[in-house]
N, C-alpha and C positions, 0 to 999 in steps of 0.2 A: 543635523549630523546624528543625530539621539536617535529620532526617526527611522534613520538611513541603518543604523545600528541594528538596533530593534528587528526591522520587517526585515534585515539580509538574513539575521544569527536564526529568526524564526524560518525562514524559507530554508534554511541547511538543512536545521532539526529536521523540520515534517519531512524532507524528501529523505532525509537519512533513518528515519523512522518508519515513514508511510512505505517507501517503496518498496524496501528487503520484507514489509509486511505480509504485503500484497503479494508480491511476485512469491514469497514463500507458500502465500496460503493458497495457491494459485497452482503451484507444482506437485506442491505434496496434499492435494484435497483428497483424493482418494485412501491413500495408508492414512490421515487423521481421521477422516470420518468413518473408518473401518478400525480405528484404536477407539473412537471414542462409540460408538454402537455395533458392541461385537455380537447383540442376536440381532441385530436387522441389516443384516450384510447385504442383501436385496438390495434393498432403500437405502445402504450408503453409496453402496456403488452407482445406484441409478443418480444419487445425489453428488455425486464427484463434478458431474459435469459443469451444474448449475454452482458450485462455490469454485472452481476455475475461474468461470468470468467473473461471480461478486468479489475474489479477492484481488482482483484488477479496479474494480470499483472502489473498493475498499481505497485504494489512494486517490481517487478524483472527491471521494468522499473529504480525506481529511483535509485533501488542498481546498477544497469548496468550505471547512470550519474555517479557516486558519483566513482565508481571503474576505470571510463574512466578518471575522473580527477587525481586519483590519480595516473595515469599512464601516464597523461603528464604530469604531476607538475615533473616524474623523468624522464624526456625526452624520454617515452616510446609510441610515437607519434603515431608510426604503428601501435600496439598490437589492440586497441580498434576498428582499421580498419578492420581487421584480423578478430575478433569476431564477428564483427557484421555483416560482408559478410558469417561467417560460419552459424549464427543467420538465414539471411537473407534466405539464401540457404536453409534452414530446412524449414523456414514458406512457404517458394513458394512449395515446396514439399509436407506440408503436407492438405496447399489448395488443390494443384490438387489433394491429392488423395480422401481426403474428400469433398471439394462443388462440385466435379463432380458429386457424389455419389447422388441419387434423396431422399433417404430416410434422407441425413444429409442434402446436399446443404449449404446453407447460413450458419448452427450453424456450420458450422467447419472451417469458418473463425476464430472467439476468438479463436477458439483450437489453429490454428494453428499463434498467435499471442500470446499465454499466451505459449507454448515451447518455440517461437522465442526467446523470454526475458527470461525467465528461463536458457533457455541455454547458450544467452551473458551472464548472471549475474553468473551464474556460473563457466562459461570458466574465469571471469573477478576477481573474488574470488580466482582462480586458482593462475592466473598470479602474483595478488596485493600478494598474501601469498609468494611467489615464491623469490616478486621480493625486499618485504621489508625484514631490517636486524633484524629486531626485529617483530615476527609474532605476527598476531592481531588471539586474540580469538574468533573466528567468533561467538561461542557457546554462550559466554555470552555476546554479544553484541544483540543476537536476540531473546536468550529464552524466560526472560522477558516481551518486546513486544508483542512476538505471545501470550502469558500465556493473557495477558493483554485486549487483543485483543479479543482475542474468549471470553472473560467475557463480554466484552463490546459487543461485537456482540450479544450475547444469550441478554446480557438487552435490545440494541437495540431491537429485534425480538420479547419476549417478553411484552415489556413496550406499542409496537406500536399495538401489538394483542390486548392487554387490551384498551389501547387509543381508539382502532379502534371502538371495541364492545360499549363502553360506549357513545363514542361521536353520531356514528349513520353515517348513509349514507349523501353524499351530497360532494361534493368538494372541501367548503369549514371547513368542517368539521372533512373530510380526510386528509386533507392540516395541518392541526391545530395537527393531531392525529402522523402523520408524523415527523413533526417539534418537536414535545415534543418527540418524544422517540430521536430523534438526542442528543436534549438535556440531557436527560436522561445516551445517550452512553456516551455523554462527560464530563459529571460527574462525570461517575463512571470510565472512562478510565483517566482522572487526579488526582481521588485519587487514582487509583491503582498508578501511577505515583509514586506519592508521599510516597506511603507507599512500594512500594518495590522498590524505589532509584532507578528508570530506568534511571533518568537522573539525572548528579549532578551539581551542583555550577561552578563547573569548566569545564562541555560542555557546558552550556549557556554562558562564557565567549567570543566565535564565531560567536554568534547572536547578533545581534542588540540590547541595551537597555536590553542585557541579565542578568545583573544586580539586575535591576528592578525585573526581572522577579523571579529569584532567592529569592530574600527578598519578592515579593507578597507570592510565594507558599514557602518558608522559606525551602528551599534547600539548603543544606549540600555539 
């Protein structure tokens, strides 16, 4: 039952964490990496494309941590070695067939970097279901999230279009327009939170000062 505890309150976390991370960094790649290198506007923008698909990765990444622990914590040491060399073997694969190619080149790196992880976190899904006695519902651990996620994305994209129009040209005005629709995402991704019980009282018991946190946002 402690087990069963444990790997459900952590499967919320990460998707409640990893997903809104991703799908955030994933929408607004373009206005951050143009906040965060405003004399190489060239090479952010060219570079929009390529952190679009790694912060989709970004979540196969942290479900592929989260499933490698739970597979040593049960002395399943090798496994994660195992996936990640089969991982490994896929993305060298699917570079050479894609950046050799002149018409892709460089954009079929993230490709072949957002399979890599997709396919650890999968094969790692595989094994954690396999190898625990009481199977975790993968289903309702990540519905939620992604449902959560793609609202908050559309407000993101959204919020920062209108921001963009209103505020006007200049860097530091894009910077400003940027920044509020973040804000904007995070708002409405913690009340969705809150109103469809993505996380409860008793997964913040694992975090730090999760307590607290429970009685600020009055989690159940």
């Amino acid at each position: 039952r402690d087990v069963n505890r444990v790997v459900s309150a952590s499967f919320r976390l990460i998707a409640a964490l990893a997903v809104p991370a991703g799908v955030g960094l994933s929408v607004m790649a373009g206005p951050i990496l143009l906040l965060l290198y405003p004399s190489q506007q060239t090479a952010a923008v060219a570079a929009a494309y390529h952190l679009r698909i790694l912060g989709i990765a970004s979540i196969f990444v942290c479900v592929m941590l989260l499933t490698n622990s739970i597979m040593q914590a049960h002395e399943k040491v090798r496994l994660p070695i195992y996936t990640m060399l089969i991982g490994g073997t896929v993305k060298v694969a699917i570079n050479y067939l894609l950046v050799g190619r002149a018409d892709i080149n460089i954009k079929g790196a993230p490709i072949g970097t957002l399979v890599c992880y997709a396919l650890i976190a999968v094969l790692n899904l595989m094994l954690v279901y396999r190898m625990l006695e009481q199977k975790p519902n993968y289903l309702s651990f990540f519905v939620k999230p992604v449902l959560a996620s793609a609202v908050m994305g559309a407000a993101a994209w959204a919020s920062h279009g209108l921001f963009s129009r209103v505020l006007g040209a200049g860097y530091l005005r894009q910077s400003l327009a940027t920044l509020l629709a973040i804000g904007v995402a995070v708002v409405v991704y913690l009340i969705l939170v809150i109103a469809l019980r993505i996380i409860t009282r008793e997964d913040l018991k694992l975090v730090p000062k999760g307590d607290k946190i429970a009685r600020l946002f009055r989690l159940r």
